[in-house]
DRENVEXVO-323550 format. One record per atom (N, C-alpha, C): x, y negated, z; atom name. Coordinates in steps of 0.05 Angstrom, whole numbers. Layout:
BEGIN
r px X | py Y | pz Z | name CA $
...
// end
This chain:
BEGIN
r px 1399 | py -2605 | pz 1616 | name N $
r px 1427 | py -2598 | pz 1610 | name CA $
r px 1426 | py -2582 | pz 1584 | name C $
r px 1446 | py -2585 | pz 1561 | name N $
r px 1440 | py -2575 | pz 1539 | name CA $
r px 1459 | py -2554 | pz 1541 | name C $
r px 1488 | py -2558 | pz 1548 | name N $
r px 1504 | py -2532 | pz 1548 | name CA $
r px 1517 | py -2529 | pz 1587 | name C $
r px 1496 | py -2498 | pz 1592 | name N $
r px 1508 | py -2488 | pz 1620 | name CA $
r px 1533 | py -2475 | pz 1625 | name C $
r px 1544 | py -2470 | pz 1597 | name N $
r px 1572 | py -2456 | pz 1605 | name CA $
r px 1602 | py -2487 | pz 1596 | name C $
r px 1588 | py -2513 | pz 1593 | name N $
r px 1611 | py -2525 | pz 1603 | name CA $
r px 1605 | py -2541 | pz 1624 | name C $
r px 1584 | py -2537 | pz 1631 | name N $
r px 1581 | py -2551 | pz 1664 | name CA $
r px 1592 | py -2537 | pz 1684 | name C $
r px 1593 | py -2507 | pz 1680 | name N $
r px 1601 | py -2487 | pz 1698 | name CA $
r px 1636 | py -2484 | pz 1696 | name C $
r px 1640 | py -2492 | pz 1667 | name N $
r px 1674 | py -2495 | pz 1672 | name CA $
r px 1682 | py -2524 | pz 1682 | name C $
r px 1668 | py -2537 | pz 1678 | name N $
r px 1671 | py -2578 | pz 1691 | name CA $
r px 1674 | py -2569 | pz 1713 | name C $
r px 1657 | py -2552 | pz 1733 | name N $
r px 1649 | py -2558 | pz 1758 | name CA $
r px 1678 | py -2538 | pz 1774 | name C $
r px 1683 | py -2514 | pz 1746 | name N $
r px 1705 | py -2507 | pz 1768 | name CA $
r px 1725 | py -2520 | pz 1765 | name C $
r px 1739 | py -2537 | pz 1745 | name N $
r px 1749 | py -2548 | pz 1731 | name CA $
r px 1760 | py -2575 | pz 1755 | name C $
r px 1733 | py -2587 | pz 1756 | name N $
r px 1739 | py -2613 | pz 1777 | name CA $
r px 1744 | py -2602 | pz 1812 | name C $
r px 1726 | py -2581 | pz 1817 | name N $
r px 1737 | py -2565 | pz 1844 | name CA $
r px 1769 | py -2554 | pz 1847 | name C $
r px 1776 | py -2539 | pz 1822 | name N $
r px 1803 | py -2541 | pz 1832 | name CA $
r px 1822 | py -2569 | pz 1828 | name C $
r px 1811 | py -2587 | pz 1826 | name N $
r px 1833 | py -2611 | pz 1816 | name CA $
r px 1836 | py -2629 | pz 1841 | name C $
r px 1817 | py -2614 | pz 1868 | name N $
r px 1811 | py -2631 | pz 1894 | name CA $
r px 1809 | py -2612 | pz 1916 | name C $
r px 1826 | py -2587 | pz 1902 | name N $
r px 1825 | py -2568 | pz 1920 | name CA $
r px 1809 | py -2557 | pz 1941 | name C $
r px 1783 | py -2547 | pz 1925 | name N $
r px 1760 | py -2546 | pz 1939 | name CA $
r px 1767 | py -2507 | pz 1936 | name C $
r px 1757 | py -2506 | pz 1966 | name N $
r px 1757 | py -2468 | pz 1967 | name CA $
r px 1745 | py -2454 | pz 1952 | name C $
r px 1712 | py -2462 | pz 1941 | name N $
r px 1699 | py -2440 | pz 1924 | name CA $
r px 1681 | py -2471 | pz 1920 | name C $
r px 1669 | py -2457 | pz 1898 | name N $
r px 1643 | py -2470 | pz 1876 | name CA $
r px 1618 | py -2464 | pz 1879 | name C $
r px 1596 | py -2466 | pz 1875 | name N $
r px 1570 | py -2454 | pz 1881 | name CA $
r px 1551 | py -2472 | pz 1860 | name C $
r px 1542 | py -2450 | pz 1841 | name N $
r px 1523 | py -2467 | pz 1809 | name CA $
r px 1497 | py -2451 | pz 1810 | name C $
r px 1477 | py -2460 | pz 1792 | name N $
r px 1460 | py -2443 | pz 1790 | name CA $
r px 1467 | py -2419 | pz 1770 | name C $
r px 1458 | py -2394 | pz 1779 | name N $
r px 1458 | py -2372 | pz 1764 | name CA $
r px 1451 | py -2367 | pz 1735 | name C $
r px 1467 | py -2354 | pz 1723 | name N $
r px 1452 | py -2350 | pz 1696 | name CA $
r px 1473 | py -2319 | pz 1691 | name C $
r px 1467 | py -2305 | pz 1670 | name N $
r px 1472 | py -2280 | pz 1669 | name CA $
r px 1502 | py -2281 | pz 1648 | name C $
r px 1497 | py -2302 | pz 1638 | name N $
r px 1522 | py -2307 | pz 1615 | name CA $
r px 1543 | py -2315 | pz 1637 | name C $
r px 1539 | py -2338 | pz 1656 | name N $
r px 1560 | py -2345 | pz 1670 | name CA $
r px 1573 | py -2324 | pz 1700 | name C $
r px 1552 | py -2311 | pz 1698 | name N $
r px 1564 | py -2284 | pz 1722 | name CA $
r px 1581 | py -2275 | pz 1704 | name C $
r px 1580 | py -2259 | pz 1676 | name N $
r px 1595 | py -2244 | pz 1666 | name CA $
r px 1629 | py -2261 | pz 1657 | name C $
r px 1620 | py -2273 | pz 1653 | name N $
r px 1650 | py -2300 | pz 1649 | name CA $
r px 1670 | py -2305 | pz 1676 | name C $
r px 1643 | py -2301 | pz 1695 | name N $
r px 1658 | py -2308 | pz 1722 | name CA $
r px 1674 | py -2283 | pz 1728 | name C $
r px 1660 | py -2259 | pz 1720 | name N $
r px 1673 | py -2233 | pz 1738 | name CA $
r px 1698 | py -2229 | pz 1710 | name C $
r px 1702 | py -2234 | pz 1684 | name N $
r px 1719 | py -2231 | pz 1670 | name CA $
r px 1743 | py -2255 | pz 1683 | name C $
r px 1737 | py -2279 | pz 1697 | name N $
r px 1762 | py -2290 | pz 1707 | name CA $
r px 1770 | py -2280 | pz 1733 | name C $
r px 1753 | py -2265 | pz 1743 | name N $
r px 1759 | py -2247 | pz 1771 | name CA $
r px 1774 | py -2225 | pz 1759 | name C $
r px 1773 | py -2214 | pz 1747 | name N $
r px 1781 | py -2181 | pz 1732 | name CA $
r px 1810 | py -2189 | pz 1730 | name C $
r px 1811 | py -2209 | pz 1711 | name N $
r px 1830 | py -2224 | pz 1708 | name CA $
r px 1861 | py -2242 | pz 1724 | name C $
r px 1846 | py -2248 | pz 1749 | name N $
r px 1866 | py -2248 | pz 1765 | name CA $
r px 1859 | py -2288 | pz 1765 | name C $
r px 1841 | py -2301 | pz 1748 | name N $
r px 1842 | py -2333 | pz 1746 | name CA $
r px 1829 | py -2347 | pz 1771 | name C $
r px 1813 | py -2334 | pz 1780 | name N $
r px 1795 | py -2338 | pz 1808 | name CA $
r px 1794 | py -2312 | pz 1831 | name C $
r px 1785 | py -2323 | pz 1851 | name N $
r px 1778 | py -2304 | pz 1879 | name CA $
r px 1758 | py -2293 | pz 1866 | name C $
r px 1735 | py -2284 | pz 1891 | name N $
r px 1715 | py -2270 | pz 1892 | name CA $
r px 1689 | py -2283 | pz 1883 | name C $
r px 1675 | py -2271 | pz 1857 | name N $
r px 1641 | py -2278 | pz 1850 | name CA $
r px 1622 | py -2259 | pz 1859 | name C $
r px 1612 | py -2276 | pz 1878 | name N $
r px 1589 | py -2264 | pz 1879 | name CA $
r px 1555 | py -2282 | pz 1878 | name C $
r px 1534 | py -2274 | pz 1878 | name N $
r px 1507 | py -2278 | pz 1875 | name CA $
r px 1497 | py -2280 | pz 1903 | name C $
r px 1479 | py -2313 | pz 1898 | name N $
r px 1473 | py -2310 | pz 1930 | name CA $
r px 1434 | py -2314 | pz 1931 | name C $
r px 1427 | py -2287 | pz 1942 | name N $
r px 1398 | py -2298 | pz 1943 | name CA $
r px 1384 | py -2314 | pz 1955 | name C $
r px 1366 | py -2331 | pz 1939 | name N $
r px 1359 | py -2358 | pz 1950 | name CA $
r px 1339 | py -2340 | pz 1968 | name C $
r px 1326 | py -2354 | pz 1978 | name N $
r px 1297 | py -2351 | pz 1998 | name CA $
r px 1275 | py -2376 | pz 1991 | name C $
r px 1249 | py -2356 | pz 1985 | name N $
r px 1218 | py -2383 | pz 1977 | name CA $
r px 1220 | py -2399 | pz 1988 | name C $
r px 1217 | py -2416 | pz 1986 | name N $
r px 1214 | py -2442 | pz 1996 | name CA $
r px 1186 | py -2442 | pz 2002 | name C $
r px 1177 | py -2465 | pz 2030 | name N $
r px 1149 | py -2465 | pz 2046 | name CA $
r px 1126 | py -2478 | pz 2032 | name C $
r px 1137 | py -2501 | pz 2016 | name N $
r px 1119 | py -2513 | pz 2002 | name CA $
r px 1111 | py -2490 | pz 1974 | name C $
r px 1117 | py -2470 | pz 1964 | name N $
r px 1110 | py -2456 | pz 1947 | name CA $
r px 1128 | py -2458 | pz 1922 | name C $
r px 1153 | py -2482 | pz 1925 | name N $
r px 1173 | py -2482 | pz 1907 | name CA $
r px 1187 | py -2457 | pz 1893 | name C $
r px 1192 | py -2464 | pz 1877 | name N $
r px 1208 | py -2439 | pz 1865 | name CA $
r px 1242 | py -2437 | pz 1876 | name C $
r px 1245 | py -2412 | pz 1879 | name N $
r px 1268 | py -2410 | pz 1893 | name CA $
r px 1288 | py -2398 | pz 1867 | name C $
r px 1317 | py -2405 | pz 1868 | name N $
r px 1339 | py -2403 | pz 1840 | name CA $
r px 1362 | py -2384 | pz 1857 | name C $
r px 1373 | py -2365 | pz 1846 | name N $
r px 1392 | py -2357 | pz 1857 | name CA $
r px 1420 | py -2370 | pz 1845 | name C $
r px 1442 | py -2378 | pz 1860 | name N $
r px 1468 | py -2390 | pz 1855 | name CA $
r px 1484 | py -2367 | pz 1854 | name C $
r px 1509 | py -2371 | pz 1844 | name N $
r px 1535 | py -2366 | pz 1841 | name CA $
r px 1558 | py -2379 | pz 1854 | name C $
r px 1568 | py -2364 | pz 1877 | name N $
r px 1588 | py -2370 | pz 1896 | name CA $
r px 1610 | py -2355 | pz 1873 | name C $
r px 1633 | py -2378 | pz 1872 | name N $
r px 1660 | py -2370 | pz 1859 | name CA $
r px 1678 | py -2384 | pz 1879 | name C $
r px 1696 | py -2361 | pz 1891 | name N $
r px 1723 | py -2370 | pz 1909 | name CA $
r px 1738 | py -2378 | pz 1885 | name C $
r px 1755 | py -2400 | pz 1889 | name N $
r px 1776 | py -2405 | pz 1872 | name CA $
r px 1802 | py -2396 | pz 1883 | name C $
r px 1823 | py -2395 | pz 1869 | name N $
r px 1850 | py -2380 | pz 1873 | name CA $
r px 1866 | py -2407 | pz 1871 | name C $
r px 1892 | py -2410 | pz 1884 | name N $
r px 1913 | py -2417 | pz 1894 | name CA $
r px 1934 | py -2405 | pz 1896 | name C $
r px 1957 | py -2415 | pz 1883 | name N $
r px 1981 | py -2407 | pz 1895 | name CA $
r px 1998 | py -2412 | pz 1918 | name C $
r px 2019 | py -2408 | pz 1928 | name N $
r px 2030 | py -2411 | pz 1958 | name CA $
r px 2039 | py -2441 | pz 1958 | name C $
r px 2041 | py -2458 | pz 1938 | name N $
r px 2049 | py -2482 | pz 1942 | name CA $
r px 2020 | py -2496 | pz 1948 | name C $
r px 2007 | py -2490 | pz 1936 | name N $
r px 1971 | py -2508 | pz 1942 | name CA $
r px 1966 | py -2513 | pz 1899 | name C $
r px 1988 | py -2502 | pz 1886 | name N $
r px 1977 | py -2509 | pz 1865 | name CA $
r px 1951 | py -2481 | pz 1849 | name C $
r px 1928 | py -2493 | pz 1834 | name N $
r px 1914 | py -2474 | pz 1816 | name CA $
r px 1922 | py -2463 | pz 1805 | name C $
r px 1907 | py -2430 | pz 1813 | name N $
r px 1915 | py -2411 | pz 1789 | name CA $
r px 1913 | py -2419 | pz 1759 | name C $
r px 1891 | py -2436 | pz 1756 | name N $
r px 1881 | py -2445 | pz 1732 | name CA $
r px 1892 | py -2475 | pz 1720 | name C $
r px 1911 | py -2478 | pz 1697 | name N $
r px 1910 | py -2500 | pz 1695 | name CA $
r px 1893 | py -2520 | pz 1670 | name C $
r px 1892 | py -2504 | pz 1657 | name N $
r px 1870 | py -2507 | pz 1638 | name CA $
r px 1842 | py -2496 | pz 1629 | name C $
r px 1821 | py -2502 | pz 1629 | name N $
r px 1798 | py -2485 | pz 1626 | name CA $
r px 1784 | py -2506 | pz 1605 | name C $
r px 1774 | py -2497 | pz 1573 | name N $
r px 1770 | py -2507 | pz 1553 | name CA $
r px 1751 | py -2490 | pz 1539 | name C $
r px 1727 | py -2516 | pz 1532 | name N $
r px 1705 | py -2502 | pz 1524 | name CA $
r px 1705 | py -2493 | pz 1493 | name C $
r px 1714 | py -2479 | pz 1478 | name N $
r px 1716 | py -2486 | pz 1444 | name CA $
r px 1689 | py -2479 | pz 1431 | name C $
r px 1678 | py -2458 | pz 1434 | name N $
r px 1644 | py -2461 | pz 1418 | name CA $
r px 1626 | py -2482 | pz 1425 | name C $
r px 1618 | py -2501 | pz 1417 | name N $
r px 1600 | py -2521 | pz 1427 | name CA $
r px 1568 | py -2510 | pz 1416 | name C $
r px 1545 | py -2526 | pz 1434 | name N $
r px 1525 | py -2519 | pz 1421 | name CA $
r px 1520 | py -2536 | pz 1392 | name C $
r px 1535 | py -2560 | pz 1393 | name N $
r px 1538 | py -2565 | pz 1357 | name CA $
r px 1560 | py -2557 | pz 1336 | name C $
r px 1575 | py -2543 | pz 1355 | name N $
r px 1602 | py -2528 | pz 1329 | name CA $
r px 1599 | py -2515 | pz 1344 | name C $
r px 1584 | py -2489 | pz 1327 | name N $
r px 1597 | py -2461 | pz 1331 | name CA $
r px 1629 | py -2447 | pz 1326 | name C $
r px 1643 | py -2435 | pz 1339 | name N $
r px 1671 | py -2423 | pz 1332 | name CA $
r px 1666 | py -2396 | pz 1330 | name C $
r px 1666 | py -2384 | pz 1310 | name N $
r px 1664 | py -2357 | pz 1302 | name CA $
r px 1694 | py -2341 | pz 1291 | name C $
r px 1706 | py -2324 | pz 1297 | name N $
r px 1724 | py -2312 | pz 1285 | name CA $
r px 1727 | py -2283 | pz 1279 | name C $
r px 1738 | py -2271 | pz 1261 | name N $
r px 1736 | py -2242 | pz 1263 | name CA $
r px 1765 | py -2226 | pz 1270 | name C $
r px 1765 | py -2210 | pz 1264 | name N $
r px 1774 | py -2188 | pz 1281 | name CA $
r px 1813 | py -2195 | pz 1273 | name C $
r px 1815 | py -2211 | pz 1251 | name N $
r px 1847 | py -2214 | pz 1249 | name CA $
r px 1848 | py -2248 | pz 1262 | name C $
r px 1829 | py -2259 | pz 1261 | name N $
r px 1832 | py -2293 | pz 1268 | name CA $
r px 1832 | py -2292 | pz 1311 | name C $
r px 1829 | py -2276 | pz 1312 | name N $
r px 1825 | py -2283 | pz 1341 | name CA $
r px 1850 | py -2291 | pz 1354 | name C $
r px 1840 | py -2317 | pz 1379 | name N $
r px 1869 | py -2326 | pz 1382 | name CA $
r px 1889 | py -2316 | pz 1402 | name C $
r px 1904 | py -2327 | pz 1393 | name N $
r px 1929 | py -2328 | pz 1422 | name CA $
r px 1932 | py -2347 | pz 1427 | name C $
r px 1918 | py -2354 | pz 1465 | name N $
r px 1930 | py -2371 | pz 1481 | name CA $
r px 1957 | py -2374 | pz 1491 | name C $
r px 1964 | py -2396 | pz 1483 | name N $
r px 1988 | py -2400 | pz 1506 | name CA $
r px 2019 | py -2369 | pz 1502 | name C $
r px 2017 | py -2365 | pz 1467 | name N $
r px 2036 | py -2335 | pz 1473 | name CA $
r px 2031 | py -2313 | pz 1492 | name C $
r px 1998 | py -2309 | pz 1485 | name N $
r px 1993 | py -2276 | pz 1506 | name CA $
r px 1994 | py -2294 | pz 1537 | name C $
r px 2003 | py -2317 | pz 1542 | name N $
r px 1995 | py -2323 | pz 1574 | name CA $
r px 1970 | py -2325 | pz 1584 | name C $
r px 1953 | py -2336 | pz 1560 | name N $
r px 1919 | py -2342 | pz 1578 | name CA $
r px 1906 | py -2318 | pz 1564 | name C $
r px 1873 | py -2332 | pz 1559 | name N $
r px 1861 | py -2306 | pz 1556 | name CA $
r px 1832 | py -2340 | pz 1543 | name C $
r px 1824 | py -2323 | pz 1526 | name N $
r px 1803 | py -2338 | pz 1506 | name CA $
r px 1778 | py -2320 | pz 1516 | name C $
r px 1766 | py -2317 | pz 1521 | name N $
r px 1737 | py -2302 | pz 1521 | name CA $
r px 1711 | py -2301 | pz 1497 | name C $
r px 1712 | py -2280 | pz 1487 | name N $
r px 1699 | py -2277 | pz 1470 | name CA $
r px 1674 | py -2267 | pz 1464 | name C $
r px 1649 | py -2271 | pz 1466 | name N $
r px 1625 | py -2270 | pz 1463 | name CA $
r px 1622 | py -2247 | pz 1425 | name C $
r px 1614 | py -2218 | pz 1435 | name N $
r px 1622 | py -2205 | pz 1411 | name CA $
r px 1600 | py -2187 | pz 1407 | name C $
r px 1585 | py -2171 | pz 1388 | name N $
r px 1562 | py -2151 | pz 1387 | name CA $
r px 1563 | py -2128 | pz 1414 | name C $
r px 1594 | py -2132 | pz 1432 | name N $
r px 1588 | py -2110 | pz 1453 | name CA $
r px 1596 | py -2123 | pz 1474 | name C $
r px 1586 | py -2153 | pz 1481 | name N $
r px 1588 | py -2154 | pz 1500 | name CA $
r px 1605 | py -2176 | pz 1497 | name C $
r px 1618 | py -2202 | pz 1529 | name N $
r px 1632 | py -2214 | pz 1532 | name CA $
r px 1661 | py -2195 | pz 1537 | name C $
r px 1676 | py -2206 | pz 1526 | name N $
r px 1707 | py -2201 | pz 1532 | name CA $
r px 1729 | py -2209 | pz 1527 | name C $
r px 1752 | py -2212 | pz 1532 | name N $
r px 1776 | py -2222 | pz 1531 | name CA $
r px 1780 | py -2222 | pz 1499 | name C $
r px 1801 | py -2240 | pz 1491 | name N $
r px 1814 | py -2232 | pz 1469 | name CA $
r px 1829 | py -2219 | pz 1465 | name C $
r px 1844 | py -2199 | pz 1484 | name N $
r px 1862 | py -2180 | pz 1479 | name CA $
r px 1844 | py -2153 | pz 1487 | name C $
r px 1816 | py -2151 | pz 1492 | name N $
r px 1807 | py -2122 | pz 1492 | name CA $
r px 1791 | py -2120 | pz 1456 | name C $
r px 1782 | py -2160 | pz 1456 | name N $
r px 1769 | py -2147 | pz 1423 | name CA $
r px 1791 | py -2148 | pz 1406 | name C $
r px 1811 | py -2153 | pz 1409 | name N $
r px 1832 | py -2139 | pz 1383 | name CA $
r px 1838 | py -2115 | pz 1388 | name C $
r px 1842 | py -2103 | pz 1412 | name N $
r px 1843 | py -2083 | pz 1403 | name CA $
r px 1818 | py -2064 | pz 1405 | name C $
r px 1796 | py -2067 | pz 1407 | name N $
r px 1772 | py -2054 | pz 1392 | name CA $
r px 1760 | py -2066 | pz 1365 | name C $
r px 1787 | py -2085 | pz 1360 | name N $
r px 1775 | py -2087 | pz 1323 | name CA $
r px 1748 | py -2101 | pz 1313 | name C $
r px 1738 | py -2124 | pz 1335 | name N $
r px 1727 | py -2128 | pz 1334 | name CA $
r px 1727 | py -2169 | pz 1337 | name C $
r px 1706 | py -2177 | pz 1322 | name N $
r px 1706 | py -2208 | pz 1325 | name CA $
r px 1684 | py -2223 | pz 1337 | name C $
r px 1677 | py -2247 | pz 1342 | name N $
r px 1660 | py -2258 | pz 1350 | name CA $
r px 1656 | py -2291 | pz 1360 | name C $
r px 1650 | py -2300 | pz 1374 | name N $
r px 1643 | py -2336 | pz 1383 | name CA $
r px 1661 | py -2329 | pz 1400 | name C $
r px 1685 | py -2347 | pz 1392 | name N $
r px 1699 | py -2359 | pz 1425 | name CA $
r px 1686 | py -2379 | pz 1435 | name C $
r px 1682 | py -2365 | pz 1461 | name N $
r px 1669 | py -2385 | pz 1492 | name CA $
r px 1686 | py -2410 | pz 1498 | name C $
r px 1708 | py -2396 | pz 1506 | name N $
r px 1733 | py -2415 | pz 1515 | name CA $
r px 1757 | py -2405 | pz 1525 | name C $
r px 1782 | py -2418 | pz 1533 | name N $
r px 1801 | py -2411 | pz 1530 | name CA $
r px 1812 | py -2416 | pz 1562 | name C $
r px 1828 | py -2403 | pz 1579 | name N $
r px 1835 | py -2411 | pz 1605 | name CA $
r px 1871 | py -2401 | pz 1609 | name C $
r px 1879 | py -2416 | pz 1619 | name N $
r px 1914 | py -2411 | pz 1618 | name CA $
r px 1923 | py -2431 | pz 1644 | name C $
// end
């Protein structure tokens, strides 16, 4: 697999489109922090980390990522769009006046920045730019 952060938005991507309760991917440290910024956020339920256990034959054991997905009272997703824009062959870099606005302030872009993953409305206003991840509304 060459890029794990659009398999991880495919996968939640196609789970909510079949109304599946929660998701479960392999772990990586980039995609916990993305996950708990759409939890913070209000776009998904609950992330949490699930520890695997060794396996008998001496296999290597992986820890996953359990993500509840969110619903509204009709049965429709919190999420209706989730869009990868940095690719691993186009980079998307912007600085501190280019950063975008989803959707008129409705969604939220996530931004990969020298301090860390965060929203596009915490790095404008810490004045700061970086790789947009992707965009969710």
């Amino acid at each position: 697999m060459t890029d794990p952060i659009s398999d991880m938005l495919t996968r939640i991507r196609n789970a909510s489109a079949i109304k599946k309760s929660e998701v479960v991917l392999p772990m990586s440290k980039i995609k916990y922090e993305i996950a708990k910024i759409l939890e913070r956020d209000g776009w998904i339920g609950k992330v949490e980390v699930v520890k695997e256990k060794g396996k008998k034959n001496g296999a290597a054991a992986f820890d996953s990522l359990k993500i509840a997905l969110k619903y509204g009272s009709d049965g429709k997703s919190a999420i209706s769009s989730l869009k990868r824009i940095s690719k691993p062959g186009l980079r998307i870099y912007v600085s501190k006046d280019e950063l975008p606005r989803v959707l008129n302030n409705s969604g939220i872009a996530i931004i990969s920045t020298s301090q860390g993953l965060m929203t596009n409305k915490e790095a404008r206003k810490k004045k700061i730019g970086g790789e947009v991840i992707c965009e969710i509304y």
